[in-house]
Every structure is written in structure tokens, then in C-alpha cells.
C-alpha positions as CSV (number, residue, x, y, z in Angstrom):
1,X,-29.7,12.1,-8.6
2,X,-28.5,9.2,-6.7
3,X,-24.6,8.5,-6.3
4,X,-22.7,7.1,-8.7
5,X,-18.6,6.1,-8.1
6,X,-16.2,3.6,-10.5
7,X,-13.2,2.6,-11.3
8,X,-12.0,3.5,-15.0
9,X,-8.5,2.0,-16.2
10,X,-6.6,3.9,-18.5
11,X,-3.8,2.0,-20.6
12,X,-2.1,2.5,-23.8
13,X,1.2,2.7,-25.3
14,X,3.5,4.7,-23.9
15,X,3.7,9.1,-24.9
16,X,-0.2,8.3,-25.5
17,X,-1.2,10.9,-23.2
18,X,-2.9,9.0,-20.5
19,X,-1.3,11.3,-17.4
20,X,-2.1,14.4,-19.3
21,X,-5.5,13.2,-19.7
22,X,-6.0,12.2,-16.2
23,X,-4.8,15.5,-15.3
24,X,-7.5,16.9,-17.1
25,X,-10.3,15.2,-15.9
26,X,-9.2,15.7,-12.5
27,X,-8.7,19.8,-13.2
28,X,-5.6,19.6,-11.6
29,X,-2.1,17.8,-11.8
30,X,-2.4,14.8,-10.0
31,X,0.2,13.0,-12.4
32,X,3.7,13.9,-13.3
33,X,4.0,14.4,-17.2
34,X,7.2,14.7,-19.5
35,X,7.7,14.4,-23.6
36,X,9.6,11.5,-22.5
37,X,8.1,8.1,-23.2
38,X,7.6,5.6,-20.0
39,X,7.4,8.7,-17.2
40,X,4.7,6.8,-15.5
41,X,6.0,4.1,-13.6
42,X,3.2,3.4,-10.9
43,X,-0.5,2.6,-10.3
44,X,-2.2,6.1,-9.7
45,X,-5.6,7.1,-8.7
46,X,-6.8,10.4,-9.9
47,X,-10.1,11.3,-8.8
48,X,-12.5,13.4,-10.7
49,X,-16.0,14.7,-10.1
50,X,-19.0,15.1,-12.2
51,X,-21.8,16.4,-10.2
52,X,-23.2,13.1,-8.3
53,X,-20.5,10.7,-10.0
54,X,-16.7,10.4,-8.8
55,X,-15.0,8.7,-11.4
56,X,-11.6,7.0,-10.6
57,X,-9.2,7.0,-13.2
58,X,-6.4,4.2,-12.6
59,X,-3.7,5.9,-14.1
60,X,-1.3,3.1,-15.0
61,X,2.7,2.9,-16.8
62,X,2.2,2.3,-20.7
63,X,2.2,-0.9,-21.5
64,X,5.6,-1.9,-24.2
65,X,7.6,-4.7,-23.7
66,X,9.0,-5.1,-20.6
67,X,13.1,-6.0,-20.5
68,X,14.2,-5.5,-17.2
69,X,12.4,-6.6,-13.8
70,X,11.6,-2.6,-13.4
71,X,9.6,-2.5,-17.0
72,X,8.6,-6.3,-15.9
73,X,6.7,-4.5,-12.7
74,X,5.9,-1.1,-14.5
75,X,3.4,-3.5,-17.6
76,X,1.9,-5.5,-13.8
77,X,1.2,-2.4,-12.6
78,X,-0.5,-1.2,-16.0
79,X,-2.5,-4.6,-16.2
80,X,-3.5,-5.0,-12.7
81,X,-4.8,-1.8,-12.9
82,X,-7.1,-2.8,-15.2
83,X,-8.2,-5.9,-13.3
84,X,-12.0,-5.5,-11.9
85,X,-12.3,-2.1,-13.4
86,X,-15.7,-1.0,-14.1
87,X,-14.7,0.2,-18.1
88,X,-10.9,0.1,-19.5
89,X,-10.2,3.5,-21.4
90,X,-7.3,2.6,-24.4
91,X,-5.9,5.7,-25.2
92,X,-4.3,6.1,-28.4
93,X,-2.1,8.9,-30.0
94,X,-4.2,9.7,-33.0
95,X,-1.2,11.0,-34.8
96,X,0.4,7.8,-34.9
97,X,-2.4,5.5,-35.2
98,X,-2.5,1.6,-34.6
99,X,1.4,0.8,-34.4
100,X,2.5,-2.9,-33.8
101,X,2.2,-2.4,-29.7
102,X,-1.6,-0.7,-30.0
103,X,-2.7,-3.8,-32.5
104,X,-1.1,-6.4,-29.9
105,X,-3.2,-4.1,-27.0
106,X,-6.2,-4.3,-29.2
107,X,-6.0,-8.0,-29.7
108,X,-5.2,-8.4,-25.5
109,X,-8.3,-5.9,-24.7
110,X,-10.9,-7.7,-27.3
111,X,-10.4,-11.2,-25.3
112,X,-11.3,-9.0,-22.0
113,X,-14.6,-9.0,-20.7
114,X,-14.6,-5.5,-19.1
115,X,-16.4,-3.0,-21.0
116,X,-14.3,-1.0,-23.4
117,X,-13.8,2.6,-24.9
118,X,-11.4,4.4,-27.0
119,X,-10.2,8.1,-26.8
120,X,-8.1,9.1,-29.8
121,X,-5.8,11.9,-28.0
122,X,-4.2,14.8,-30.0
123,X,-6.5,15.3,-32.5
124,X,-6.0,18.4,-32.6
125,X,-2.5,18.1,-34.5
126,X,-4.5,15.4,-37.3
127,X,-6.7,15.9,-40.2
128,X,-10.6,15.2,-39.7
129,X,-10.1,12.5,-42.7
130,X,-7.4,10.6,-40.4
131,X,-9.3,11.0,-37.5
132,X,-12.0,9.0,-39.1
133,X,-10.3,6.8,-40.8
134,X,-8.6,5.5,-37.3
135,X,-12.0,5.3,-35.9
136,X,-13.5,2.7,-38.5
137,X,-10.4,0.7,-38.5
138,X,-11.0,0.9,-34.1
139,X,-14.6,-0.4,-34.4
140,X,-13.7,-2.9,-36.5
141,X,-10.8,-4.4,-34.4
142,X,-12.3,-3.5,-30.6
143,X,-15.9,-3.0,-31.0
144,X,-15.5,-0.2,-28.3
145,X,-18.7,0.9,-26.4
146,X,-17.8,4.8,-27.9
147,X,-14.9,6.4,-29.7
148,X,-14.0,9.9,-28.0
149,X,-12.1,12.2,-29.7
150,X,-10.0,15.0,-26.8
151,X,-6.9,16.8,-26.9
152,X,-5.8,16.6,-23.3
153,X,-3.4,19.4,-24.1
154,X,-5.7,21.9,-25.2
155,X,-8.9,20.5,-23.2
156,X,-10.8,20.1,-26.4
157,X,-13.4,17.1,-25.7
158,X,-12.4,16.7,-22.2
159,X,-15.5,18.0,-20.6
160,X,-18.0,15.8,-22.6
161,X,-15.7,12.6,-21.6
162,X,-15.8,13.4,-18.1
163,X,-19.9,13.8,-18.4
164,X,-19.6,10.6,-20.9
165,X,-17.6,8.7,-18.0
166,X,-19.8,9.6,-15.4
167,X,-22.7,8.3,-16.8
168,X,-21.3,5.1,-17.0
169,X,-20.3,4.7,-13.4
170,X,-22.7,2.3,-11.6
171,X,-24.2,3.1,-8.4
172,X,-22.9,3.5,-5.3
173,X,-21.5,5.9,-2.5
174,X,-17.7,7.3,-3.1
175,X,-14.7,6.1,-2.4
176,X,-12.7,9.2,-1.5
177,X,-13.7,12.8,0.3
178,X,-14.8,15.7,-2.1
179,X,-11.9,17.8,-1.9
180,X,-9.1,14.5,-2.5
181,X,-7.7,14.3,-6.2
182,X,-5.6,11.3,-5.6
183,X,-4.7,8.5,-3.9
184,X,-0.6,9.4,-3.9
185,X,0.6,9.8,-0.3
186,X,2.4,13.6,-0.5
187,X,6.0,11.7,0.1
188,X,5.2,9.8,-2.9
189,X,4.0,12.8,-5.1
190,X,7.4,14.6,-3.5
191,X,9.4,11.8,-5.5
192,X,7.3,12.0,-8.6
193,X,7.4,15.9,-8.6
194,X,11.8,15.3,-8.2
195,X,11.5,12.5,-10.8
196,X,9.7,15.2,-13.2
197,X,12.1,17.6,-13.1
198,X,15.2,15.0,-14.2
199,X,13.0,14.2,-17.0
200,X,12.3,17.4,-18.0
201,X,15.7,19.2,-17.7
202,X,18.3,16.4,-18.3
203,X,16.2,14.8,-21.6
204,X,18.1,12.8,-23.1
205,X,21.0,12.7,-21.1
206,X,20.1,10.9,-18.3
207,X,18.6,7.2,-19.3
208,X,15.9,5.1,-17.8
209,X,18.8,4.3,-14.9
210,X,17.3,6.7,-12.2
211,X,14.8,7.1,-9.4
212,X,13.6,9.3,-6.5
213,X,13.3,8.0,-3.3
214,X,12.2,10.3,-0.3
215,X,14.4,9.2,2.6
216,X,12.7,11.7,5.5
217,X,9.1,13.5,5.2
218,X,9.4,16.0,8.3
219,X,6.4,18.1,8.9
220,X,7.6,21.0,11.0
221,X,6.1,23.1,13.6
222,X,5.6,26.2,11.7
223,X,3.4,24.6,9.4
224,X,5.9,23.8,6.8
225,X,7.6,20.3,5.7
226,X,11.1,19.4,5.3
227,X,11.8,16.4,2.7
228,X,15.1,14.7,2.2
229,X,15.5,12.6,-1.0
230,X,18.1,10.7,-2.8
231,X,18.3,10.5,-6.4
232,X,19.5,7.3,-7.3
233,X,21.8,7.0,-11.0
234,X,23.7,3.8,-11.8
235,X,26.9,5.1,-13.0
236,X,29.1,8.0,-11.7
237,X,28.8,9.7,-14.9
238,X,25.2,10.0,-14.7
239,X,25.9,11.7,-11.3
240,X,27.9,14.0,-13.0
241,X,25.2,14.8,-15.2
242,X,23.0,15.3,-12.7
243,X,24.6,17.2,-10.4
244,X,26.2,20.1,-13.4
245,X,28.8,22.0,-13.1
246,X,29.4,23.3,-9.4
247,X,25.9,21.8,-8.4
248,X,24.2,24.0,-10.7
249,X,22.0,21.5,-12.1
250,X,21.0,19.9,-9.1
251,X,20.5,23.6,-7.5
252,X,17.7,24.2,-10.0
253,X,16.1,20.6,-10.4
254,X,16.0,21.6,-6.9
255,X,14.6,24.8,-6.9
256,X,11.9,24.2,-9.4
257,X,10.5,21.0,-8.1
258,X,10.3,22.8,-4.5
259,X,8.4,25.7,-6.4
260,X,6.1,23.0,-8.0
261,X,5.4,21.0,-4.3
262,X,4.9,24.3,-3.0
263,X,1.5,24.7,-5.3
264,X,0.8,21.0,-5.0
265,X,0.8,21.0,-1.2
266,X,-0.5,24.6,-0.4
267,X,3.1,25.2,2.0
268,X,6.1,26.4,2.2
269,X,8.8,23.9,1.8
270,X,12.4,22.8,2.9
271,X,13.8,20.4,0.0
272,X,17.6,18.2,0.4
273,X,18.6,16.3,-2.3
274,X,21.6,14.2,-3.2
275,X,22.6,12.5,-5.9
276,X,23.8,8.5,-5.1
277,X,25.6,5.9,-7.5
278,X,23.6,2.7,-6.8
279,X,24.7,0.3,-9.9
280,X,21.9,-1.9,-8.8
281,X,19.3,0.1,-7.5
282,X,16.1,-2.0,-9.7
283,X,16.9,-4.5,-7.5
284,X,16.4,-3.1,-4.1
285,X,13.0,-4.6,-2.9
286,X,12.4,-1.7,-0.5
287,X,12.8,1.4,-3.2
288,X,10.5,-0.9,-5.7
289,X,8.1,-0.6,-2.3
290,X,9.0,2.9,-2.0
291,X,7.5,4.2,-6.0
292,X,4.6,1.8,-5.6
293,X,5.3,-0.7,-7.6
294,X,5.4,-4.8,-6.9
295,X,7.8,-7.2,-7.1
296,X,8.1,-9.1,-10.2
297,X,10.4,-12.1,-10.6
């Protein structure tokens, strides 16, 4: 079997699933992934293997309508992801069907001339008679090349995507090595591990107002790395927040996203943060550099 290597861009609302899903088809965490809608906020390759074929899945932000210049370059990032792939994948929580933001996608993607597919995520939390009823109304709106049906959360589907993928990547030699899952440099994934964690513990609490930026990435001589990072709020409230009482939250988003880089990066390692009030920080040009993401006037 000759080689086979692609690019496949995966959009959709956002809370569709798309990082879990790359995740999956990867095998491993290549993406971070909260319940929180809007987590991704950069262009991501994950790269996943299926025998002779290396399918690249463009993870991208969910696409929603952009208000400030930081959702402006988060919906860029999802579209120009999908510029020159070799099959867009719209993935679509199939508990809550075709909202107003999918049919606007679904009106966007039919005027594309990429080929197309739909993968109904979470199935396994909706009736069979939903499930097909979503599909009909999908064919008749998108005339997709194939409706899949997965729940990235349980792995349900996931393996006959990946094979259904594959055989739709053209031919050609790979882009990446064997044994590389992404293309995130590890003092990017050292930010989006950080950025996780504030999802994941503070919830609610802490708004959209935050980022992670790794200052220093210090690789030492004992075979372990030292990273410094910032955590950048808006308001010194939201630094209270973050920070807890006596440190105590900032000692454990600490604590567990150096346990979670640990896994990632197969060493031990030395993790500084502190918390920073920068009222303006979505306008720095050099941190919007920093998370991946363009410029957008």
C-alpha cells in the first residue's frame, strides 16, 4: 500500500467536541479540552496514523460570532484552517442538533468547494430516532460525502472514522515523523496545559478575560525543564480569584497542570507561575503571536 497523507479541517460550533475528537483519533491528548464553550483558541495540528495514511486534523476555535478582536482572530484561525484542506469535517453536537450558528455554517460550507463530511458527536446521550432524523435533515441541507455517527467521549465510532478518513487521504509521502502527534511547540502546549486548568477549576468564575503566556522555557542539565509563565486577568478581582485564598488556588492549578506536562513531555518538571493584571492584554500583538493566533484588525 502506497502512502497516503492529508489535511482534514475540523470546524463546528463551539462545545461540539472537535478537541475531544481530535484527541481520539490521535490516541492521545494533543488538544486541551474543558466543558467550557470556546476553550480552543488556536490553529492545531493533531496527527493521526492509520496504517500507510497520516491524516492531519486541523484542529481549529469554534466558529460563533466574533465580538472582540480576540474572537475576531479565534473565527480566522477556524476558517483559515479550512482553507486548502483536502476534506472539511463539521462536527455537530447531535444532542442539540442544527441551531441558528450550525444552519449559518451549513449555508457557509455548501458554497465551499472542498469536499465535505459530517460527524454527529455524542450520540451516545440521543435516541436512534433523533439521530436519524438529524441525518436526513444534514443530507438535505449539505449533501455531505458521508454522515458518521462517534462519541468521542466513549470512543464509540472513532475507529471506523479514522479508517473512513484515511481512505480519503490522497497520495503522497508524510508530513510529520511517526512518533510526532502534533504540531504545538512544547512551550505552546505548557500554556494550553496552564490555560486548562483555569478552565477547569475556576468555571465560571473567571471569564473569557485570561491567557497563558510562557515567559522562559529552560531545559536544564539534568534532563528536566523549568518553565516560567504569566497568567494574564484583566481586572484585580479576577486575580483574586485566581490566586485563592493564601495562594491556594494558584498552588494547585499549579500542581496539577505540572503533573499533566509531566505525562505529556515524558520529564520531570520545574513550573513558576504568577498571576498579572493586564486590563488590555487582547491587544498586545506579541502575546496574540505568543497563543498562535494572527492579527485581526
Amino acid at each position: 500500500m502506497s502512502e497516503r497523507c492529508g489535511f482534514v479541517a475540523v470546524v463546528g460550533a463551539p462545545n461540539a467536541g472537535k478537541s475531544t475528537l481530535v484527541n481520539a483519533l490521535v490516541g492521545q491528548k494533543v488538544a486541551i479540552v474543558s466543558p467550557k464553550a470556546q476553550t480552543t483558541r488556536t490553529r492545531l495540528i493533531g496527527v493521526a496514523i492509520d496504517g500507510e495514511r497520516q491524516i492531519l486534523l486541523v484542529d481549529t476555535p469554534g466558529i460563533f460570532a466574533p465580538k472582540r478582536r480576540l474572537d475576531r482572530a479565534m473565527v480566522a484561525a477556524a476558517w483559515s484552517g479550512a482553507q486548502d484542506a483536502d476534506l472539511i469535517a463539521l462536527v455537530i453536537d447531535a444532542k442539540t442538533g442544527v441551531t441558528h450558528r450550525i444552519a449559518e455554517l451549513l449555508d457557509t460550507l455548501a458554497a465551499r468547494r472542498e469536499a465535505k463530511i459530517v460527524i454527529l458527536n455524542k450520540v451516545d446521550i440521543c435516541s436512534k430516532e433523533s439521530l436519524l432524523e438529524l441525518a436526513v435533515k444534514l443530507n438535505e441541507k449539505l449533501s455531505p460525502e458521508a454522515i458518521f455517527m462517534v462519541s468521542a467521549a466513549t470512543g464509540d465510532g472513532v475507529s471506523d472514522l479514522l479508517h473512513a478518513l484515511g481512505d480519503r487521504m490522497p497520495e503522497g509521502p508524510w508530513h510529520f515523523p511517526a512518533e510526532q502527534v502534533s504540531d504545538a511547540t512544547d512551550r505552546m502546549l505548557a500554556a494550553e496545559v496552564t490555560r486548562e486548568q483555569l478552565f477547569l477549576q475556576l468555571h465560571a468564575e473567571l471569564p473569557y478575560d485570561s491567557a497563558v503566556e510562557t515567559e522562559k522555557y529552560e531545559e536544564r542539565k539534568d534532563g528536566s525543564v523549568a518553565i516560567h509563565q504569566q497568567i494574564l486577568v484583566a481586572r484585580d478581582s479576577q486575580k483574586a480569584i485566581v490566586l485563592g485564598k493564601r495562594g491556594t488556588r494558584l498552588k494547585e492549578i499549579g500542581s496539577r497542570s505540572r503533573e499533566e506536562l509531566e505525562k505529556l513531555l515524558e520529564r520531570k518538571v520545574h513550573l513558576f507561575l504568577h498571576v498579572k493584571v493586564a486590563e488590555k492584554w487582547g491587544e498586545d500583538r506579541g502575546l496574540y503571536r505568543e497563543i498562535g493566533l494572527d492579527w485581526v484588525d
